[in-house]
C-alpha positions as CSV (number, residue, x, y, z in Angstrom):
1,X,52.6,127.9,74.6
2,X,50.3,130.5,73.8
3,X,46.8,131.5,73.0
4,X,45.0,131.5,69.8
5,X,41.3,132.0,68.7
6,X,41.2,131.1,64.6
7,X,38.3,129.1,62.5
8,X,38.9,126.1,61.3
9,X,36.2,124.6,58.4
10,X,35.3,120.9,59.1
11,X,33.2,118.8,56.6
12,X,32.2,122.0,55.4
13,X,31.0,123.2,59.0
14,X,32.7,126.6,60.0
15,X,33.5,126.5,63.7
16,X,35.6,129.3,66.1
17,X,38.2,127.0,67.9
18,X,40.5,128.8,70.8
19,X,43.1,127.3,72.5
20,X,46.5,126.7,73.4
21,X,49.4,126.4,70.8
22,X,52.8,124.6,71.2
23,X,55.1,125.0,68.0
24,X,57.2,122.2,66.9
25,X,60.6,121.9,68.5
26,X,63.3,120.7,66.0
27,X,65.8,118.1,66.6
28,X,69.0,119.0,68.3
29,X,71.6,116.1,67.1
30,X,74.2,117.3,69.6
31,X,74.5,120.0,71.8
32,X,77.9,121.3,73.8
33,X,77.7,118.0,76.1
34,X,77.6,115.6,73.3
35,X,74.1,114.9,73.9
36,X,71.1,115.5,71.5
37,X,67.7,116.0,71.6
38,X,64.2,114.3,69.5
39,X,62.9,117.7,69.5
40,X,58.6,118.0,69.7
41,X,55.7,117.8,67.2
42,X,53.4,121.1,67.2
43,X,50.9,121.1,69.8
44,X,47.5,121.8,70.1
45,X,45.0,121.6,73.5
46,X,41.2,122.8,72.3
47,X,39.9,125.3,75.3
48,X,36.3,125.5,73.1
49,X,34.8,124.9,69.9
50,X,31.8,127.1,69.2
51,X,29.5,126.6,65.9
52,X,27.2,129.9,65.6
53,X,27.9,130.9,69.1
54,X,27.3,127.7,70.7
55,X,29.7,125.7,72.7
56,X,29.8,122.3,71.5
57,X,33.6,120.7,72.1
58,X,31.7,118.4,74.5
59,X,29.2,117.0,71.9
60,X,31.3,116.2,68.6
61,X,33.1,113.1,67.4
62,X,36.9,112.1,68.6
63,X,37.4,112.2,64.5
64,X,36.3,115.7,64.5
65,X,38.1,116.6,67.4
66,X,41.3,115.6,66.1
67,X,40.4,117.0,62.6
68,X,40.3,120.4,64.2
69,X,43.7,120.1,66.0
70,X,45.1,118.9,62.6
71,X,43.7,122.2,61.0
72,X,44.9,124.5,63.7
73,X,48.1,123.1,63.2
74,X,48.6,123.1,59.5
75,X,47.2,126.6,59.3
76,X,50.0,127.5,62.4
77,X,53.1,125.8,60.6
């Protein structure tokens, strides 16, 4: 996991996003013990959102909230 600070552009809206970033773990059909494993979708926890300097990840939508994490992702991959 590790940090990241990036801007993400929302309806339009430019924001600064940071937080922390889990890449995607890939699928391990079998390993030495004959066992396998599902692997992990990428990752991403929001620590702040800030629109002109302004804090604001505690007054926006869910659907903008998950917009962002889908953003951060896809610009990650």
């Amino acid at each position: 996991m590790g940090h990241i600070i990036t801007e993400v552009n929302i309806y339009d809206v430019r924001m600064d996003v940071s937080g922390y970033y889990t890449p995607e773990e890939p699928t391990i059909w079998y390993d030495g013990n004959m066992e396998g494993y599902p692997g992990a979708a990428a990752e991403f926890e929001i620590e702040t959102i800030e629109l002109e300097g302004i804090e604001i990840s505690q007054i926006i939508s869910d659907e903008v909230y998950n917009k962002i994490i889908e953003q951060v992702i896809e610009k990650q991959s």
